[in-house]
DOTORDREN-518885 format. One record per residue: residue in three letters; x, y, z of N, C-alpha, C in turn. Coordinates in steps of 0.02 Angstrom, whole numbers, padded with zeros to 5 digits, always signed. Example, Ala and Ser with C-alpha at 12.3 -4.5 7.8 and 13.67 -1.06 7.14 Angstrom:
2
Ala+00660-00284+00390+00615-00225+00390+00660-00165+00390;Ser+00642-00112+00354+00684-00053+00357+00645+00002+00394;
REM end
This chain:
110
Unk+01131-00223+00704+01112-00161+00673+01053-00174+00626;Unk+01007-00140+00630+00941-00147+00587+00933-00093+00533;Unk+00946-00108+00469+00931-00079+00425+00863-00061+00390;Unk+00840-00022+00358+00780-00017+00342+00775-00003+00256;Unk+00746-00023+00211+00750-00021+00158+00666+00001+00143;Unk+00667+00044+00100+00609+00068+00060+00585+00017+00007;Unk+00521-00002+00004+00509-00039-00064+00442+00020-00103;Unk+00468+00078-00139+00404+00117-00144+00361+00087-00225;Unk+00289+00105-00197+00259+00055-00251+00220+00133-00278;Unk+00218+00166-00324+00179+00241-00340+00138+00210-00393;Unk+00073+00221-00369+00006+00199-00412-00016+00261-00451;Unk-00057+00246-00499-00081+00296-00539-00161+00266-00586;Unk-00193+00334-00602-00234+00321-00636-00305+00305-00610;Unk-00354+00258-00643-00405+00253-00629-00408+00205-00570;Unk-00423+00232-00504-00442+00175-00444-00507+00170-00443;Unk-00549+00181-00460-00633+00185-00470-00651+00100-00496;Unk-00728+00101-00458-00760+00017-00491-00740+00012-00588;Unk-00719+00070-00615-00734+00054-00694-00650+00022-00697;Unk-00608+00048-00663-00522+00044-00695-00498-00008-00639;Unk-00536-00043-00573-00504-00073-00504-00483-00149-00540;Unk-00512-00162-00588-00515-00219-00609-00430-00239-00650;Unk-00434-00181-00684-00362-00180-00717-00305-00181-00662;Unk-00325-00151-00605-00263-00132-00539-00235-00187-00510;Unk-00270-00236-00503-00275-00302-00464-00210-00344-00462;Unk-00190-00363-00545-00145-00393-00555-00066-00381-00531;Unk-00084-00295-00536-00017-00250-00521-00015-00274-00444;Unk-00058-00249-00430-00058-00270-00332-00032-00350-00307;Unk-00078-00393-00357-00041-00463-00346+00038-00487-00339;Unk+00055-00452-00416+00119-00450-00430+00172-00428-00369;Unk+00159-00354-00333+00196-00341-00291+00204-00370-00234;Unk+00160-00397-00216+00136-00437-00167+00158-00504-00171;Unk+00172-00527-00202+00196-00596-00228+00265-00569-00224;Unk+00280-00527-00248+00373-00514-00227+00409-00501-00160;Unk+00347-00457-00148+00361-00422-00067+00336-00506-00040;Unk+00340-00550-00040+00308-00578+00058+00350-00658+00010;Unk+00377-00658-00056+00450-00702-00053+00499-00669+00000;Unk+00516-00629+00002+00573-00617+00067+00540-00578+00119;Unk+00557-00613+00173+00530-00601+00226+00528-00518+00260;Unk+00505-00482+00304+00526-00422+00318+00597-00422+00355;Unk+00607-00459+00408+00650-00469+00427+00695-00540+00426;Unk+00766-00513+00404+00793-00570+00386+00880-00541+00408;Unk+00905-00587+00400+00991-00582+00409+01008-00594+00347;Unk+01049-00526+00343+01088-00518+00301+01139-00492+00306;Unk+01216-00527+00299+01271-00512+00305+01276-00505+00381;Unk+01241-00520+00429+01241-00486+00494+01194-00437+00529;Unk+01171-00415+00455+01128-00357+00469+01069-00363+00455;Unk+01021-00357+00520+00941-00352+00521+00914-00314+00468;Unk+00872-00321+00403+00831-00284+00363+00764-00282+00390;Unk+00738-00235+00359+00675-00225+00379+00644-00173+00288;Unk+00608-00220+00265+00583-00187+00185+00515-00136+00244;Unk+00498-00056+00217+00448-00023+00207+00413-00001+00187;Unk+00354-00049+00151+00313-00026+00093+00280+00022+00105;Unk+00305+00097+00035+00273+00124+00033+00235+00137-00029;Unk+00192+00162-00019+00128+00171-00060+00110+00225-00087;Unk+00131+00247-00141+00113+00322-00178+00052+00347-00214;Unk-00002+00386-00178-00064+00377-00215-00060+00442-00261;Unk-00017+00472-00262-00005+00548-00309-00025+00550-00378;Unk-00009+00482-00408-00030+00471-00465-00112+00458-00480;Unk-00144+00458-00436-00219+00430-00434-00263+00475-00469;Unk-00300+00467-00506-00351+00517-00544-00415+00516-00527;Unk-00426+00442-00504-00501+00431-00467-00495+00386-00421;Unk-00537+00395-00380-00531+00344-00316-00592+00338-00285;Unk-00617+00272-00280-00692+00256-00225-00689+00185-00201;Unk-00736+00181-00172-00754+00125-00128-00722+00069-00145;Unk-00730+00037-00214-00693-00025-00236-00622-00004-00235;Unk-00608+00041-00264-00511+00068-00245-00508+00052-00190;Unk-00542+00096-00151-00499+00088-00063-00523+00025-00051;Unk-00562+00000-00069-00563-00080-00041-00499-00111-00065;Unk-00485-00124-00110-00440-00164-00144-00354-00124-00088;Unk-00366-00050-00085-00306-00041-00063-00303-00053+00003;Unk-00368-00061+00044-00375-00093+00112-00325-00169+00098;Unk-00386-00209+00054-00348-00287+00068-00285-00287+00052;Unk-00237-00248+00021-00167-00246-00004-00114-00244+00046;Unk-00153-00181+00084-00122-00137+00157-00117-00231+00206;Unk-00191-00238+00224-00197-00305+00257-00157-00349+00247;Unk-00152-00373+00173-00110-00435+00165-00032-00426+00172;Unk-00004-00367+00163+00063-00328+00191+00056-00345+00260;Unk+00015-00307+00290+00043-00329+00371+00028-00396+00393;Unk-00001-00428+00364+00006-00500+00383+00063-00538+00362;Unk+00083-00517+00317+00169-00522+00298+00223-00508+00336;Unk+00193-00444+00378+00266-00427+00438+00264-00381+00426;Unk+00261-00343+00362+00259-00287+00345+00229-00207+00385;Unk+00250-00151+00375+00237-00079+00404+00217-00048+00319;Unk+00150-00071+00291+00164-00005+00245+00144+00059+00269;Unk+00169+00101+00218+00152+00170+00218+00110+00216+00172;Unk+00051+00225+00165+00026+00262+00120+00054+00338+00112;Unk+00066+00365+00050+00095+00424+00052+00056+00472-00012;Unk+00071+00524+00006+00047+00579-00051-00047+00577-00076;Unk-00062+00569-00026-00155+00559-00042-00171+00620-00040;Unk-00181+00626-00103-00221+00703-00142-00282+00729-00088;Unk-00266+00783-00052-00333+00800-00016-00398+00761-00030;Unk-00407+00796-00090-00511+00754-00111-00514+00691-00104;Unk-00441+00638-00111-00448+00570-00090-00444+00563-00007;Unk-00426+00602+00016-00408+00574+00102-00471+00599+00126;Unk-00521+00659+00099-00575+00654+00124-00605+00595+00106;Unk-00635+00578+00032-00655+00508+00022-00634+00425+00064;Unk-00565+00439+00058-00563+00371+00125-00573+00393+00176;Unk-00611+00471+00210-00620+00454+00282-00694+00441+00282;Unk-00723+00470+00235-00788+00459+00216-00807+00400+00209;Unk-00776+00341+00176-00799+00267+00155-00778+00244+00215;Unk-00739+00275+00285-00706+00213+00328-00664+00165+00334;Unk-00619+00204+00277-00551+00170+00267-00489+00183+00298;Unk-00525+00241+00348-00448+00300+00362-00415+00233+00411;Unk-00441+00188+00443-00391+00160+00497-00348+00103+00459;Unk-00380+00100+00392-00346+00026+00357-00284+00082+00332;Unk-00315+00128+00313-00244+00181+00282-00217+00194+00317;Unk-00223+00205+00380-00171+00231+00440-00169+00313+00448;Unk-00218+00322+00424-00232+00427+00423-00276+00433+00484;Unk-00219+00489+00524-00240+00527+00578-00271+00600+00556;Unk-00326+00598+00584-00369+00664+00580-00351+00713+00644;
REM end
């Protein structure tokens, strides 16, 4: 039986070149927790499967260096095993990542 567990990560605030710098560490941090345990593992019998998701609702600004940084985040997750999920991208940001060419690292269908 394969279970599936949520790991939701809800960002906020400045994603822009002035505030990306401050973001970094946060991203490390989760990242360093998420890919100690594997995506899939046995437990008790039972197949897990962690699904990072990603809450941009909180976001106040967002450009090129943001979505870069949230590109390489997305990347280094699925090289982990990982399925994240980006969620709640404020209209004016989902135009901006389709605009910079981020929509396929984000996984947004037009």
């Amino acid at each position: 039986m394969k279970t599936t567990e949520t790991f939701r990560l809800c960002l906020d605030g400045d994603w822009s070149m002035s505030g990306v710098a401050e973001r970094f560490p946060l991203l490390a941090r989760h990242l360093s927790l998420l890919s100690a345990s594997p995506p899939d593992q046995e437990i008790q019998g039972k197949e897990s499967n962690k699904l990072p998701e990603i809450d941009l609702a909180g976001l106040n600004a967002l450009d090129a260096c943001g979505c870069q940084l949230l590109a390489l985040f997305i990347r280094s997750l699925r090289r982990y095993g990982f399925t994240p999920c980006v969620t709640n991208i404020p209209d004016t940001f989902r135009a901006k990542i389709n605009f910079l060419g981020f929509d396929r690292e984000f996984n947004l269908s037009h």
